[in-house]
N, C-alpha and C positions, 0 to 999 in steps of 0.2 A: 279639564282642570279649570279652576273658576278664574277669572281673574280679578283685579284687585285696583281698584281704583282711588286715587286719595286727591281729596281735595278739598275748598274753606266753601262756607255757606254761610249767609247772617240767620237765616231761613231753616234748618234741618228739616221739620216736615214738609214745606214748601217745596226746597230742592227733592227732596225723594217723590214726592207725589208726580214730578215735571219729567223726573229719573223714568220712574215707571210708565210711564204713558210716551216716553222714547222723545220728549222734546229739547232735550239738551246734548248739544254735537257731540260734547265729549262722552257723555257714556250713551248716546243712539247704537253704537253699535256692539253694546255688550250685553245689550236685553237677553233676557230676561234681568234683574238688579235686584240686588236684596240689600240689605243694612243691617251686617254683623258687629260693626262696633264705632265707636265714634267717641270723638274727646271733646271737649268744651273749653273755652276759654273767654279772660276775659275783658278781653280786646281782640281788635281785629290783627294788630302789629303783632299779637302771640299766636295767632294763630295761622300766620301767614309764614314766621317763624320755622313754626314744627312743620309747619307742608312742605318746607325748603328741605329740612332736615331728613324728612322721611324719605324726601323725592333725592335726596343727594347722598345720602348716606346708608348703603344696605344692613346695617347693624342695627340702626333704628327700627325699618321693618321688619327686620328676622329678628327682633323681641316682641312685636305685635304677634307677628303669625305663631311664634313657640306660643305665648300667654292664649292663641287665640285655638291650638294645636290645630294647625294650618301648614301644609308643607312648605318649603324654602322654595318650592317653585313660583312662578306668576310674574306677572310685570305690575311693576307701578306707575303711575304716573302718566 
C-alpha cells in the first residue's frame, strides 16, 4: 500500500528531485516517491495552513484520496 506523505516546499521540482535521490529524512524512507498531486498557493502562511489541516483533520485527506480514487488506508504526515 503506497503511502502518503504531505508536506510545504517553495521549490516543488527541487524538493521532488532531492525526494528521489532519497536526501531528505522525512521521505529517505519511503523510496521509491512519486508526485500524484500537489496544490499551490499563494503564500507561504496558506500553505502552511492546509498542511496543518490535512495533517490534523482526516476529512480533509479522505477528500483528496476519494477525488484522487485512493483508498482510506495510508498514514499522513
Amino acid at each position: 500500500m503506497p503511502r502518503i506523505y504531505i508536506g510545504c516546499a517553495n521549490n516543488l521540482e527541487k524538493r521532488l528531485k532531492e525526494d528521489i535521490k532519497g536526501k531528505v529524512y522525512s521521505t529517505k524512507k519511503m523510496l521509491p516517491v512519486e508526485l500524484i498531486y500537489y496544490e499551490a498557493y499563494p503564500s507561504k502562511d496558506y500553505a502552511y495552513e492546509r498542511e496543518k489541516s490535512l495533517k490534523t483533520y482526516g476529512s480533509s485527506l479522505a477528500k483528496i484520496k476519494s477525488r484522487l480514487r485512493l483508498t482510506k488506508e495510508g498514514r499522513a504526515g
